[in-house]
PDB file with one MODEL, atoms N, CA, C and O in Angstrom:
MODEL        1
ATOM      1  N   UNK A   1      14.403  10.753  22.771  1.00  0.00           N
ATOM      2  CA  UNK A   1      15.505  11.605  23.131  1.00  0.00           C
ATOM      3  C   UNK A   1      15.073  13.068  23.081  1.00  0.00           C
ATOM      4  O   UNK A   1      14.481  13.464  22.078  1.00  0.00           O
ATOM      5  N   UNK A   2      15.309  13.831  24.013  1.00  0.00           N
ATOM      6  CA  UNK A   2      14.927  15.058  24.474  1.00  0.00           C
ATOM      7  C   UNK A   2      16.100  15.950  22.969  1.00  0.00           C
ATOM      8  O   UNK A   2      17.213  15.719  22.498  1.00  0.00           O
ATOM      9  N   UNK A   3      15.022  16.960  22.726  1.00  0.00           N
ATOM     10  CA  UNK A   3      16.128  17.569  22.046  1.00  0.00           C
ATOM     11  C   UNK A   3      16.402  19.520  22.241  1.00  0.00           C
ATOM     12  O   UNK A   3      15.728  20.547  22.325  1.00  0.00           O
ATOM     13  N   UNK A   4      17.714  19.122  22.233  1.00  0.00           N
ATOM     14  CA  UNK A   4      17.989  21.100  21.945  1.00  0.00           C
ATOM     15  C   UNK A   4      16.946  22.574  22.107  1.00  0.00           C
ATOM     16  O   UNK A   4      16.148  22.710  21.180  1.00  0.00           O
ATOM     17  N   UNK A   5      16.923  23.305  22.850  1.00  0.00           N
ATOM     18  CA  UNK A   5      15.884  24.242  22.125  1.00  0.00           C
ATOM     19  C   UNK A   5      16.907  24.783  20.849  1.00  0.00           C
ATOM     20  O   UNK A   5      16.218  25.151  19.898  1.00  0.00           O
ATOM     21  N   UNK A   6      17.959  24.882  20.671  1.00  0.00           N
ATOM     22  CA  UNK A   6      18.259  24.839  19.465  1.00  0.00           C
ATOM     23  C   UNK A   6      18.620  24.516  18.379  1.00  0.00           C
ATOM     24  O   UNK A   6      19.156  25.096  17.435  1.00  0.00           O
ATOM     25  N   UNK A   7      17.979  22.644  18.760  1.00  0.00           N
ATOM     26  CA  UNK A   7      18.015  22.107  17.485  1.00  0.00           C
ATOM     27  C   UNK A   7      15.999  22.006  17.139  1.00  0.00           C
ATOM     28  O   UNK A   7      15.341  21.910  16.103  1.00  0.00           O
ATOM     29  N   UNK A   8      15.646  22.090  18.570  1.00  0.00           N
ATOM     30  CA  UNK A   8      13.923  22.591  18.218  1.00  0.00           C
ATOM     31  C   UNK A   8      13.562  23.384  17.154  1.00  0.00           C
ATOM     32  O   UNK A   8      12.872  23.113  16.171  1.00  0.00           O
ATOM     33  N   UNK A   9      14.223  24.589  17.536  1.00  0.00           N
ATOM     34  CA  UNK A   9      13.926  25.967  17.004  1.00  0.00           C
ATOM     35  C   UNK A   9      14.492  25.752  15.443  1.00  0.00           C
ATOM     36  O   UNK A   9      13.734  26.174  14.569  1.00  0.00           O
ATOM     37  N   UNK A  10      15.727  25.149  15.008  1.00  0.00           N
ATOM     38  CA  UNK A  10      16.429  24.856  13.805  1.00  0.00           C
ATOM     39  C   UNK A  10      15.420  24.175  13.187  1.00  0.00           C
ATOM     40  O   UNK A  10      15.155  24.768  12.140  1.00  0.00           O
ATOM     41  N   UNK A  11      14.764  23.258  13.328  1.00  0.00           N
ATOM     42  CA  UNK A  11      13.646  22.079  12.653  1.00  0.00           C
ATOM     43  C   UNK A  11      12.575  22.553  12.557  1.00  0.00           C
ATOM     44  O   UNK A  11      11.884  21.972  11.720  1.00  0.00           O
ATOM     45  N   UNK A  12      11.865  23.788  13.299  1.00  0.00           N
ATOM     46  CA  UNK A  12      10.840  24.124  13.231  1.00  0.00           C
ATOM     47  C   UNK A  12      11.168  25.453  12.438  1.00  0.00           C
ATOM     48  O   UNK A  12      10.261  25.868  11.716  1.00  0.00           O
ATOM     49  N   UNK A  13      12.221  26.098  12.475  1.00  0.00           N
ATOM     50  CA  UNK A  13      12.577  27.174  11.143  1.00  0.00           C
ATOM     51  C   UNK A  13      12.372  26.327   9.666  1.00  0.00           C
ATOM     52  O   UNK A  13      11.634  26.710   8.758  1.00  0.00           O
ATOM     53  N   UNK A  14      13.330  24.898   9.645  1.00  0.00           N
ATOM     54  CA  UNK A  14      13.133  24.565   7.966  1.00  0.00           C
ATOM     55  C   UNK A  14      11.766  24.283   7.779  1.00  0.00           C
ATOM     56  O   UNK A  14      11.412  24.483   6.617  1.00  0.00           O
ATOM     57  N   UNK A  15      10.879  23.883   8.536  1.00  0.00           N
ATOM     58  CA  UNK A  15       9.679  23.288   8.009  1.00  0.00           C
ATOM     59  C   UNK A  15       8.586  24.805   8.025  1.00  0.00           C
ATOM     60  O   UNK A  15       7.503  24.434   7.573  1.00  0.00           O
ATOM     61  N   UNK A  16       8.531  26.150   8.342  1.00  0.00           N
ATOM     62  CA  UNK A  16       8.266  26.733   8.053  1.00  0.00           C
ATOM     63  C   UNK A  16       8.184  27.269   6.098  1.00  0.00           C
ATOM     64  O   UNK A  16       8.998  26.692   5.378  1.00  0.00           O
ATOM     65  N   UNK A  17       7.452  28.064   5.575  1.00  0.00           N
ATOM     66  CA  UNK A  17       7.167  28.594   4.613  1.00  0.00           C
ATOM     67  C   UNK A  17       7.550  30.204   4.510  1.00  0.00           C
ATOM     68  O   UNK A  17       7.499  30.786   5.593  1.00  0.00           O
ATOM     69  N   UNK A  18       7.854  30.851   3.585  1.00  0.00           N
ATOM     70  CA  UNK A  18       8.358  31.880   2.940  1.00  0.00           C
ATOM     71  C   UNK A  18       7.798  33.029   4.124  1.00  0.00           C
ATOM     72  O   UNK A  18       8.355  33.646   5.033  1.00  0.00           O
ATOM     73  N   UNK A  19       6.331  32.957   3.573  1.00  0.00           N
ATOM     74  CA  UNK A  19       5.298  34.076   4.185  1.00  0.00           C
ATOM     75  C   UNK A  19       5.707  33.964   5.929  1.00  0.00           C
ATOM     76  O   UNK A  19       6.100  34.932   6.581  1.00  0.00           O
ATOM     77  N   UNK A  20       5.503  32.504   6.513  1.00  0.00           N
ATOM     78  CA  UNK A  20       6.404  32.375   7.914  1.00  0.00           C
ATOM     79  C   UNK A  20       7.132  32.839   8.497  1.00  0.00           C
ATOM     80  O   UNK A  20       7.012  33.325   9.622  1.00  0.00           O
ATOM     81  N   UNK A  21       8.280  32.755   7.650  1.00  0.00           N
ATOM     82  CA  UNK A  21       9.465  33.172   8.366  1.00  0.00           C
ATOM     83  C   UNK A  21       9.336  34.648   8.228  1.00  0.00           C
ATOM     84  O   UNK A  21       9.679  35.426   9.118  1.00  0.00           O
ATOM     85  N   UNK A  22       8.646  35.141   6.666  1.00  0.00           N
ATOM     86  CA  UNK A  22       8.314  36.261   7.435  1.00  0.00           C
ATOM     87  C   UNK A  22       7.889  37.271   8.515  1.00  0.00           C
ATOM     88  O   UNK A  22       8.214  38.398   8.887  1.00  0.00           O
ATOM     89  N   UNK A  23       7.065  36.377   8.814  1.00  0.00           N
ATOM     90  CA  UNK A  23       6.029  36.908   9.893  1.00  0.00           C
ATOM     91  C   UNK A  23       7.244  36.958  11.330  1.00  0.00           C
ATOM     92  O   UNK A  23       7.610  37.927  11.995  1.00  0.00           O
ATOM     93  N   UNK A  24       7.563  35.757  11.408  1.00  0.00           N
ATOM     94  CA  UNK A  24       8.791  35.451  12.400  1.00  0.00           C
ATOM     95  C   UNK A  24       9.572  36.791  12.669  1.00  0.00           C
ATOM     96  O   UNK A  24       9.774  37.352  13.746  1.00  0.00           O
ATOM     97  N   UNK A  25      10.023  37.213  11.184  1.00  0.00           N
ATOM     98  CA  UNK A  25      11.451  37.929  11.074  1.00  0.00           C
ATOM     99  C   UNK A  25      10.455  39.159  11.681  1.00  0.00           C
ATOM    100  O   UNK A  25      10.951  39.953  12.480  1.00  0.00           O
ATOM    101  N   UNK A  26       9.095  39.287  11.297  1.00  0.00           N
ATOM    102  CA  UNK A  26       8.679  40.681  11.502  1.00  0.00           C
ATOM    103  C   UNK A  26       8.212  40.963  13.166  1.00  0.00           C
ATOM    104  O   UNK A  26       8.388  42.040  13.735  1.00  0.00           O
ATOM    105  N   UNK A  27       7.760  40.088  13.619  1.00  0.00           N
ATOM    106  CA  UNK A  27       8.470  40.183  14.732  1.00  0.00           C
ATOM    107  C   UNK A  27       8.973  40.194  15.988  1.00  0.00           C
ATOM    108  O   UNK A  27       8.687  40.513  17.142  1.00  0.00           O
ATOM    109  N   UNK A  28      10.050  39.604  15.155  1.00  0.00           N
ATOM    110  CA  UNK A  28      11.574  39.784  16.152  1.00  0.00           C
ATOM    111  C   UNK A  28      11.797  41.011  15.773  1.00  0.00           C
ATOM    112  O   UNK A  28      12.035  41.800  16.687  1.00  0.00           O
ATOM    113  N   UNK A  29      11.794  41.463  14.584  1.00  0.00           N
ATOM    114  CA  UNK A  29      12.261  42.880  14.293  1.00  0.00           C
ATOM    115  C   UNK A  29      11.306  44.134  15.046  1.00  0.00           C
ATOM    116  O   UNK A  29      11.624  45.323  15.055  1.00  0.00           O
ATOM    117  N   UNK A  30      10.339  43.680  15.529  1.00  0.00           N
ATOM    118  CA  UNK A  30       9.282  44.862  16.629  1.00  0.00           C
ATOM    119  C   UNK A  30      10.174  44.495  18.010  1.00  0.00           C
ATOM    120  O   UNK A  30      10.771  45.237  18.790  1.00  0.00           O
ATOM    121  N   UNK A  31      10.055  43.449  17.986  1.00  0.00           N
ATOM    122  CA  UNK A  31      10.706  43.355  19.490  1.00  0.00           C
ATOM    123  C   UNK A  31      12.076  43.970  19.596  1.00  0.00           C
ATOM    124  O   UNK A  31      12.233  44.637  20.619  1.00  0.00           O
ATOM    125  N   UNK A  32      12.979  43.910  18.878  1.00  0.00           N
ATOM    126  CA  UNK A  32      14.037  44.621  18.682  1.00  0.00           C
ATOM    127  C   UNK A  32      14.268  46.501  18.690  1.00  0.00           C
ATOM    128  O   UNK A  32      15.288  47.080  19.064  1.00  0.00           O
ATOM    129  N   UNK A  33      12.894  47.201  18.121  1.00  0.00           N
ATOM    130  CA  UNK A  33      13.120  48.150  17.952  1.00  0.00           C
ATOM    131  C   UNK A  33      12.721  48.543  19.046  1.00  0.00           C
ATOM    132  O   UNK A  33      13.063  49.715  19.207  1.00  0.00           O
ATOM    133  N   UNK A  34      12.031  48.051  20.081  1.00  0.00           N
ATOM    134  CA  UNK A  34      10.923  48.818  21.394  1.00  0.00           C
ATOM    135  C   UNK A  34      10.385  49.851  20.963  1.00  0.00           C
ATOM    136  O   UNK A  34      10.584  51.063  20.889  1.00  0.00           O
ATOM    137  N   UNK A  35       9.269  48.690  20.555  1.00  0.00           N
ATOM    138  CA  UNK A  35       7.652  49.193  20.241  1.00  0.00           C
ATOM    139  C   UNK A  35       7.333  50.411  21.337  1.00  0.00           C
ATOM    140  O   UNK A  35       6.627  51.377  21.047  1.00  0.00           O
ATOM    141  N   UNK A  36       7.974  50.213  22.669  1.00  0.00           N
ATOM    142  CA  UNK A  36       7.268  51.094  23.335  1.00  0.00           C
ATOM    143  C   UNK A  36       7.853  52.297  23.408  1.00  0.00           C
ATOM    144  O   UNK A  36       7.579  52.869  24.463  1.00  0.00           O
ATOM    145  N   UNK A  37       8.491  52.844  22.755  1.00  0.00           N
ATOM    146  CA  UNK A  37       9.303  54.068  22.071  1.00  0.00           C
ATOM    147  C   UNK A  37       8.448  54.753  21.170  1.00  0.00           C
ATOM    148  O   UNK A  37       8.948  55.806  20.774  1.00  0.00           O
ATOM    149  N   UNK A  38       7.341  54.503  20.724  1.00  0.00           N
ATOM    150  CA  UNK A  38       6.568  54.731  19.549  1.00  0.00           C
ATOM    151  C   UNK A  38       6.096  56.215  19.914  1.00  0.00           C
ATOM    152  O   UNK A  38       5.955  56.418  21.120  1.00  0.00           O
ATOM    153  N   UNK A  39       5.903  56.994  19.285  1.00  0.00           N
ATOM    154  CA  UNK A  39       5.002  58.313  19.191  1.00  0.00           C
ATOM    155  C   UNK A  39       3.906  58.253  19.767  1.00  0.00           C
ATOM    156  O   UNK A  39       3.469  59.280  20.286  1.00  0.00           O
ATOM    157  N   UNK A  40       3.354  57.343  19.816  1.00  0.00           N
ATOM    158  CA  UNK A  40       1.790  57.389  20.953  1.00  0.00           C
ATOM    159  C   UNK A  40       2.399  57.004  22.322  1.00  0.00           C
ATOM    160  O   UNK A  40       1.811  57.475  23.295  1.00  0.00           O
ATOM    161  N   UNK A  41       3.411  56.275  22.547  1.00  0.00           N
ATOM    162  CA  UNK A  41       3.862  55.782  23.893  1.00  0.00           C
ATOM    163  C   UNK A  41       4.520  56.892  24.331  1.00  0.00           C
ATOM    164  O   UNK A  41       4.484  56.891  25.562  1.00  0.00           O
ATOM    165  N   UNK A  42       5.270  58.108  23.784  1.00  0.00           N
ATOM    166  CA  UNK A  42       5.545  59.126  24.148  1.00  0.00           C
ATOM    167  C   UNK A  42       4.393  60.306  24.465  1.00  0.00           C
ATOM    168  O   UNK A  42       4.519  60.983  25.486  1.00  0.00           O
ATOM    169  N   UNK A  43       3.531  60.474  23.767  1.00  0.00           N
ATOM    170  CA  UNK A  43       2.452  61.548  24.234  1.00  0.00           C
ATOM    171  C   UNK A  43       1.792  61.146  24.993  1.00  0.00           C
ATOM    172  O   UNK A  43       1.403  62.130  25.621  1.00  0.00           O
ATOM    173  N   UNK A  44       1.183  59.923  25.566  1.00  0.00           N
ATOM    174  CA  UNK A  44       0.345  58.811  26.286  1.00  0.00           C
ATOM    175  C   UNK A  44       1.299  59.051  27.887  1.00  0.00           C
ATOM    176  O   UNK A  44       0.685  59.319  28.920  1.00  0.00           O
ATOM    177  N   UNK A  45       3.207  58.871  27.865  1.00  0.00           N
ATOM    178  CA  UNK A  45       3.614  59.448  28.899  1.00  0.00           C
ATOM    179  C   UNK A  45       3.509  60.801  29.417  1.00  0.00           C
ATOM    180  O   UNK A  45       3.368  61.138  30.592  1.00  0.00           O
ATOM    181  N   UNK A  46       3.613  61.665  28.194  1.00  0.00           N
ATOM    182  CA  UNK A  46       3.520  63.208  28.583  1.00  0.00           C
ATOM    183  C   UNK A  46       1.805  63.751  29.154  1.00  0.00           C
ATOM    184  O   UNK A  46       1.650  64.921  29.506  1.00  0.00           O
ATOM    185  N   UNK A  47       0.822  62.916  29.175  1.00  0.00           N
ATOM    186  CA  UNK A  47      -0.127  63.436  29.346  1.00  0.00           C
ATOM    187  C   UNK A  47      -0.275  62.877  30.940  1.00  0.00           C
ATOM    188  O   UNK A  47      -0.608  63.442  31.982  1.00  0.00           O
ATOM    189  N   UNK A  48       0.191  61.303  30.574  1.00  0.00           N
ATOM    190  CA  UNK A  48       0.083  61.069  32.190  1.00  0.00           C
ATOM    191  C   UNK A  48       1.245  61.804  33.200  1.00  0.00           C
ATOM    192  O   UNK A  48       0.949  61.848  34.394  1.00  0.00           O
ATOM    193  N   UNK A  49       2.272  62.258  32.868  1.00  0.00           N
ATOM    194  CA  UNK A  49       3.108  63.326  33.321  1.00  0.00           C
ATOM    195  C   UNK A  49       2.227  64.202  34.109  1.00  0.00           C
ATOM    196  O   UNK A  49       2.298  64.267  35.336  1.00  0.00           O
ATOM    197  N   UNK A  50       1.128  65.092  33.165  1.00  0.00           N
ATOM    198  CA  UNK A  50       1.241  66.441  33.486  1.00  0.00           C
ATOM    199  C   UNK A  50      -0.045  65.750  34.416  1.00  0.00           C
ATOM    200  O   UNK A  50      -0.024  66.098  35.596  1.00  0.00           O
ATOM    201  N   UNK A  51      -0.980  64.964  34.083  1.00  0.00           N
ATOM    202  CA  UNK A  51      -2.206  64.696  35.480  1.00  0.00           C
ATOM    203  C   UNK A  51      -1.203  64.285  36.548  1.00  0.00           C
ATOM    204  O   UNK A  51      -1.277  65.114  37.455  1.00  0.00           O
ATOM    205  N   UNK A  52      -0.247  63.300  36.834  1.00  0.00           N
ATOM    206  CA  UNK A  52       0.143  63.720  38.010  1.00  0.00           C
ATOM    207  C   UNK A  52       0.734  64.795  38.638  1.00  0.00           C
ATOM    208  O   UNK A  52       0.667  64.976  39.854  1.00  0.00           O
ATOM    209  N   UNK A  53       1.448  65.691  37.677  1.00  0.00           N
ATOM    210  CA  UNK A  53       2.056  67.213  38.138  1.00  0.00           C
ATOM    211  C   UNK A  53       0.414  67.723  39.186  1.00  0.00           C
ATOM    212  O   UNK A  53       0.205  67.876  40.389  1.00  0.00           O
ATOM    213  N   UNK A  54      -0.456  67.842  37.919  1.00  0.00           N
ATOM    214  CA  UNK A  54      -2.041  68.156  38.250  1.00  0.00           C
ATOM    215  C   UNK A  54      -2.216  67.785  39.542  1.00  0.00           C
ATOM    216  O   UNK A  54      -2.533  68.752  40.235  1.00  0.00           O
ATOM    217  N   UNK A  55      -2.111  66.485  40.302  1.00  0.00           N
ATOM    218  CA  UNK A  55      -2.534  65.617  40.646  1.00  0.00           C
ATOM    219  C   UNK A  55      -1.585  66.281  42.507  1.00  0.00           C
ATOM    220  O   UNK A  55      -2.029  66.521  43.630  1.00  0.00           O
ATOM    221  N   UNK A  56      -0.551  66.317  42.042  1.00  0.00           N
ATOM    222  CA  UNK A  56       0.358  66.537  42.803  1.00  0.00           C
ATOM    223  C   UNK A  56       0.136  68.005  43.576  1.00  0.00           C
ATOM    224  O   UNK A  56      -0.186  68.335  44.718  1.00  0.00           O
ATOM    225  N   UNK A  57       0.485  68.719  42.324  1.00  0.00           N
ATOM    226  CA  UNK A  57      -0.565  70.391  42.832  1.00  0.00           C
ATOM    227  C   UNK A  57      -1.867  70.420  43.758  1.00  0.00           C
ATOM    228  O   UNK A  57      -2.029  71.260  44.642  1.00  0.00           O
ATOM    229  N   UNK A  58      -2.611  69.588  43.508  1.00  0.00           N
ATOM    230  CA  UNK A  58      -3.821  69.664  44.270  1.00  0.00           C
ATOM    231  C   UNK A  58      -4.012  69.338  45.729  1.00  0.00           C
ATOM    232  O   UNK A  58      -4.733  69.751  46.637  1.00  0.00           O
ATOM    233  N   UNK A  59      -3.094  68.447  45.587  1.00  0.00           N
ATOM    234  CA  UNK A  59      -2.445  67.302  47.096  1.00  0.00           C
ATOM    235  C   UNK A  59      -2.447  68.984  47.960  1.00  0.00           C
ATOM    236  O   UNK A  59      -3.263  69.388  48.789  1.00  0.00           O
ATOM    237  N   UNK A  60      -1.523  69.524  47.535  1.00  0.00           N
ATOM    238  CA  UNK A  60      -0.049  70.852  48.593  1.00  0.00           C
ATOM    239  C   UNK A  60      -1.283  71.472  49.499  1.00  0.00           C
ATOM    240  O   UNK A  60      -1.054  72.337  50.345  1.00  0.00           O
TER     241      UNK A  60
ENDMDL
END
C-alpha cells in the first residue's frame, strides 16, 4: 500500500535522532530566512550593478 507523503515524512521524522532533527530544523530554518539576502549576496549585487552601469557606459 502506497503511503502519504505525509504519513512518509511523519515515520521518517520519529525514526530520526535528536542531532537529526536538528540538522532538519536547521535547515528549513535557512530556507525560510533567504539565504540569498545575506551581506555577501548584497555587495556581490552592487558590484555586478556598477560593471554593468560600466558596461553600459562604454556601449553609448
Amino acid at each position: 500500500m502506497l503511503q502519504s507523503p505525509r504519513l512518509a515524512i511523519l515515520q521518517s521524522l520519529n525514526e530520526m535522532d535528536k542531532v537529526q532533527m536538528d540538522e532538519v530544523l536547521d535547515y528549513i530554518k535557512k530556507l525560510l530566512n533567504h539565504p540569498e539576502k545575506t551581506e555577501d549576496h548584497k555587495v556581490f549585487k552592487k558590484e555586478a550593478m556598477k560593471e554593468i552601469r560600466k558596461a553600459l557606459r562604454q556601449g553609448q
